[in-house]
C-alpha positions in Angstrom: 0.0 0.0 0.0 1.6 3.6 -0.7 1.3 6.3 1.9 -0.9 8.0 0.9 -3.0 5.3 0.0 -2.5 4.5 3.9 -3.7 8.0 5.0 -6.5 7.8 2.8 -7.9 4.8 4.7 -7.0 5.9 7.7 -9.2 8.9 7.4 -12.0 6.7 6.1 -11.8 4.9 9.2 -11.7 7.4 11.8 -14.8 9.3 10.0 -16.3 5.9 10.2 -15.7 5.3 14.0 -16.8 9.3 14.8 -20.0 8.8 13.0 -21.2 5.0 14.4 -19.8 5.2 17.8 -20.6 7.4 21.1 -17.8 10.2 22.0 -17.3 8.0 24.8 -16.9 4.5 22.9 -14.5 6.7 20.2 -12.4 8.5 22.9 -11.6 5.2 24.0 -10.9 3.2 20.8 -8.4 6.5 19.7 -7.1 5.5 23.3 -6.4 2.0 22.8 -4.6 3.1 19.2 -2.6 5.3 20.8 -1.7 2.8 23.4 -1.1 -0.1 20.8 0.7 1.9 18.5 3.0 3.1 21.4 3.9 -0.4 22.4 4.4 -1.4 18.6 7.2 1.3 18.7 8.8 0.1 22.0 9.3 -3.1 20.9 10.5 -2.2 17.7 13.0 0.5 19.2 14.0 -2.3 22.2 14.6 -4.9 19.3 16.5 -2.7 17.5 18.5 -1.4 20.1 18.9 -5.6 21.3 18.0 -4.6 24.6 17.0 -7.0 27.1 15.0 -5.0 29.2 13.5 -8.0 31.2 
């Protein structure tokens, strides 16, 4: 998929959650992305770095 392919359906989605989901039930899915995308990138950085953090 090219970038901006990638944004595109990104955007899609996000209209998709605001408009069929509460502002609660929303707030907390853009949470939980945050929060998964965040631990994708420490484990990524930790691999990268070889750290054994455990």
């Amino acid at each position: 998929m090219k970038p901006c392919e990638l944004v595109t359906l990104v955007t899609a989605l996000s209209c998709v959650i605001a408009k069929n989901f509460s502002s609660e039930d929303a707030a907390l899915l853009a949470a939980a992305f945050t929060q998964l995308g965040d631990s994708i990138t420490t484990i990524l950085v930790a691999e990268e770095l070889k750290a054994d953090l455990i």
